[in-house]
C-alpha positions as CSV (number, residue, x, y, z in Angstrom):
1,X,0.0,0.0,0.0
2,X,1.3,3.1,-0.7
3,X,1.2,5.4,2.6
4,X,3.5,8.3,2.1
5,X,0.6,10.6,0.8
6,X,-1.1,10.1,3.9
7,X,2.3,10.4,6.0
8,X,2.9,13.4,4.7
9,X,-1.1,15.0,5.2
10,X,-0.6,13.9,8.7
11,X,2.3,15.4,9.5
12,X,1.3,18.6,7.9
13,X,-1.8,18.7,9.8
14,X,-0.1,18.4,13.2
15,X,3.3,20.4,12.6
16,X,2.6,22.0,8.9
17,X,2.7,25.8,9.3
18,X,2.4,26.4,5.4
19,X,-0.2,25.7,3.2
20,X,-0.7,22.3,1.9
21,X,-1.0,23.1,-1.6
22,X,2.1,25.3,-1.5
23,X,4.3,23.1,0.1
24,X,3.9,20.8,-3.8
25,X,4.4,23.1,-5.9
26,X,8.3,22.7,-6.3
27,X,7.3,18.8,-7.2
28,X,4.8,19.6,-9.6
29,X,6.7,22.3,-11.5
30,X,9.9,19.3,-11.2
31,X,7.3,17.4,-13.0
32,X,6.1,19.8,-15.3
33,X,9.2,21.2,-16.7
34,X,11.3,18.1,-16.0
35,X,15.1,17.8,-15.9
36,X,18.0,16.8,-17.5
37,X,19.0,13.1,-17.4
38,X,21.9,12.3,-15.9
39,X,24.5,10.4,-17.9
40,X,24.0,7.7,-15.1
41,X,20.1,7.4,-15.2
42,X,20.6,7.1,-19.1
43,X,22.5,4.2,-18.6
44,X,20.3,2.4,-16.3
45,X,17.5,3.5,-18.4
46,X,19.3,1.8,-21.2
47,X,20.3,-1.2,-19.5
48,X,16.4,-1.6,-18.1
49,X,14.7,-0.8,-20.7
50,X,13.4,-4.6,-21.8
51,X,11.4,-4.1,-18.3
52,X,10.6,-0.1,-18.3
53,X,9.0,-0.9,-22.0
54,X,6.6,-3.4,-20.7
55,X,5.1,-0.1,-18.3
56,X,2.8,2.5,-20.2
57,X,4.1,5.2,-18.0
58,X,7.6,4.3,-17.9
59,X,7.3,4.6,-21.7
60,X,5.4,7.8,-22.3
61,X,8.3,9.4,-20.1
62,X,11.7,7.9,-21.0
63,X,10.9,6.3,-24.7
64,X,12.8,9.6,-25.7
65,X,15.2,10.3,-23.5
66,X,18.6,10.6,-24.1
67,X,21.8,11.6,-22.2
68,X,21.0,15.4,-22.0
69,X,17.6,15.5,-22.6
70,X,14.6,16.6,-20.4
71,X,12.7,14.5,-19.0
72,X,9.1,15.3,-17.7
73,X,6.7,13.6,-15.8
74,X,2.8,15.4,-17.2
75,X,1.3,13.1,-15.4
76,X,2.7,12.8,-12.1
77,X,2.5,16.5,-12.1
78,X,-1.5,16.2,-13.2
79,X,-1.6,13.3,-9.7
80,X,0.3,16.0,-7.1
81,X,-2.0,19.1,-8.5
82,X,-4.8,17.0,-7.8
83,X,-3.7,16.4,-3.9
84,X,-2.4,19.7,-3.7
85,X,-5.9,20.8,-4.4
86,X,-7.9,18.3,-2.6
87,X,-5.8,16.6,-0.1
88,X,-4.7,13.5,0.9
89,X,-8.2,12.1,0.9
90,X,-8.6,11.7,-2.7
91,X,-5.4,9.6,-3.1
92,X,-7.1,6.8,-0.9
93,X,-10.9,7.6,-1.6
94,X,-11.1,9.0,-4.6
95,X,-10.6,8.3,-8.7
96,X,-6.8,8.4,-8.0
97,X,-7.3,4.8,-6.2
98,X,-9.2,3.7,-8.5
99,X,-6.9,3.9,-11.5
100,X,-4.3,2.2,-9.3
101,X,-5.8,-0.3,-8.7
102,X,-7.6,-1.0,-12.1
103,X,-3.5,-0.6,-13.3
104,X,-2.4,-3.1,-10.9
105,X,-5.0,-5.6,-11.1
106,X,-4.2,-7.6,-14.3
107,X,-0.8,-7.7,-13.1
108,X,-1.8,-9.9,-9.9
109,X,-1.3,-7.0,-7.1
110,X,-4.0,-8.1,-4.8
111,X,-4.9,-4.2,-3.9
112,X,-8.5,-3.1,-3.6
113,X,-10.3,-0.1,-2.8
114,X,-11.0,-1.5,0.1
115,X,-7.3,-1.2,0.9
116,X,-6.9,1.8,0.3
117,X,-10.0,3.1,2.1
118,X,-8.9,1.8,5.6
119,X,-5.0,3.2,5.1
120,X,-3.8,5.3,8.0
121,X,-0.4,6.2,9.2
122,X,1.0,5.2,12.5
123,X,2.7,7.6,14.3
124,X,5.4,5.5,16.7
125,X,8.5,6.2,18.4
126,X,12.0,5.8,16.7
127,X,14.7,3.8,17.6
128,X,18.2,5.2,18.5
129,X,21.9,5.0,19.1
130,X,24.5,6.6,19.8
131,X,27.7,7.7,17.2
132,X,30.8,9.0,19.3
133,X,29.0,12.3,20.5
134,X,26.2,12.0,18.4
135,X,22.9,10.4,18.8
136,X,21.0,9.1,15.7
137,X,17.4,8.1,15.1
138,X,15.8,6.1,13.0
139,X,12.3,5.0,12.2
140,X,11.5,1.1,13.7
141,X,10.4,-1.6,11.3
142,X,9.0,-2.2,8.8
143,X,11.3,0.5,7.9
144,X,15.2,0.0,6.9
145,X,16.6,2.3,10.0
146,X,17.9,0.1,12.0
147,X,20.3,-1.3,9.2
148,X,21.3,2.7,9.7
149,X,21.8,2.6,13.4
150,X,23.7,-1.2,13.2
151,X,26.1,-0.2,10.5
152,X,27.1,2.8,12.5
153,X,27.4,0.6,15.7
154,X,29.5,-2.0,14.3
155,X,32.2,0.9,12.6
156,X,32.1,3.2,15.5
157,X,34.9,1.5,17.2
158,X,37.3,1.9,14.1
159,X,39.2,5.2,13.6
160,X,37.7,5.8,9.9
161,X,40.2,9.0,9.8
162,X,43.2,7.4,9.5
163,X,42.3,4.3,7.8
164,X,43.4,4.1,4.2
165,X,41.3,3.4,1.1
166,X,41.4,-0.2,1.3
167,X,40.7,-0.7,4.8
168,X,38.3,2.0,4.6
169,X,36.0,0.3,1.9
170,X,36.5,-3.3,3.3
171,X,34.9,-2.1,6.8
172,X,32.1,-0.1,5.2
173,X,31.6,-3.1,3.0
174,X,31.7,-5.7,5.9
175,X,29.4,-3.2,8.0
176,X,26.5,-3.2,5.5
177,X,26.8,-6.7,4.7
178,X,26.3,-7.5,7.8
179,X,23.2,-5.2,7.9
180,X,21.7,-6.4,5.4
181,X,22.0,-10.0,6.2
182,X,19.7,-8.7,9.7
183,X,17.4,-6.8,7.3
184,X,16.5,-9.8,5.0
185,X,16.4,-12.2,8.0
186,X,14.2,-9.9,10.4
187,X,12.3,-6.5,8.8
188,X,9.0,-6.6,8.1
189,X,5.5,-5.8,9.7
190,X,5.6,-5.5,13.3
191,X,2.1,-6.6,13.2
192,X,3.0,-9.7,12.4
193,X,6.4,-10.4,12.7
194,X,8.1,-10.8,16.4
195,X,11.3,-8.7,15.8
196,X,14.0,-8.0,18.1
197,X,14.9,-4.5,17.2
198,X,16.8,-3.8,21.2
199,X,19.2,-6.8,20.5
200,X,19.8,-5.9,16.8
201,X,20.7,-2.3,17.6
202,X,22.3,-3.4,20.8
203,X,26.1,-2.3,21.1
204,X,27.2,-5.4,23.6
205,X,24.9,-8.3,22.3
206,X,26.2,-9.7,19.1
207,X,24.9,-12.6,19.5
């Protein structure tokens, strides 16, 4: 389910000081007048484009592009003036959901209407750690942050300043492989999964 429209709307309504619509414009005038693909997106675009050409919007906004070129995203753009107008409610209620899930349908997604009817945010409390003097947060599962807070746990005790390159590389390397491993074997939906976030962030345990 897509839940950062209503993420955002929340937030806004309990911290937002400007107005809704305002705060989209910058993302809609991104989408209208696009801009310039990066020699790396090209590539990508390139390498992917077998899969990307099997997606009618995928198509109608990179079939042209080229190294240089600008890209725009008309109907993205037409989506966020829509919210910006009407709020988050018509992402989840309205024709917006509809044509989502009509989309996703005959491609086996299981969404319904239903689905997006009864989506709400959760507001819950991060999880932390400290980095030298610093303390991080994170957002808990089903998020990725604590893959954030491990991989700073497990380099901490290195002095990164005076490492060389090598060394440098191979503990970030080792760090994050090591974080993902814990992210594959353990994130996913609190509300059904038992996870152990205390021990995974936990600077002693390593069991």
């Amino acid at each position: 389910m897509p839940g950062a429209v209503d993420a955002w709307w929340q937030v806004h309504q309990r911290f937002g000081q400007w107005p809704w619509a305002s705060l989209l414009q910058p993302a809609i005038q991104l989408a209208q007048t696009g801009y310039k693909l990066s020699s790396s997106q090209f590539r990508w675009t390139r390498k992917d484009w077998d899969l990307l050409s099997q997606d009618v919007g995928a198509m109608a906004t990179f079939s042209m592009a080229a190294q240089g070129s600008w890209v725009k995203n008309l109907a993205l753009a037409t989506v966020l003036e829509t919210l910006a107008a009407e709020g988050a409610a018509v992402f989840y209620q309205g024709n917006i959901a509809q044509v989502i899930v009509d989309y996703v349908a005959p491609l086996g997604s299981p969404l319904r209407l239903e689905d997006f009817a009864h989506h709400h945010s959760d507001w819950v409390e991060p999880i932390t750690t400290t980095y030298r003097d610093h303390r991080i947060y994170q957002l808990p599962p089903n998020t990725q942050g604590l893959s954030v807070l491990q991989i700073l746990n497990l380099i901490e005790p290195y002095d990164i300043a005076n490492l060389d390159e090598t060394d440098y590389y191979h503990l970030m390397v080792e760090a994050v492989k090591l974080a993902v491993c814990d992210r594959s074997r353990w994130v996913g939906d609190p509300a059904f999964t038992d996870i152990p976030v205390d021990r995974l962030i936990s600077k002693t345990d390593r069991s």
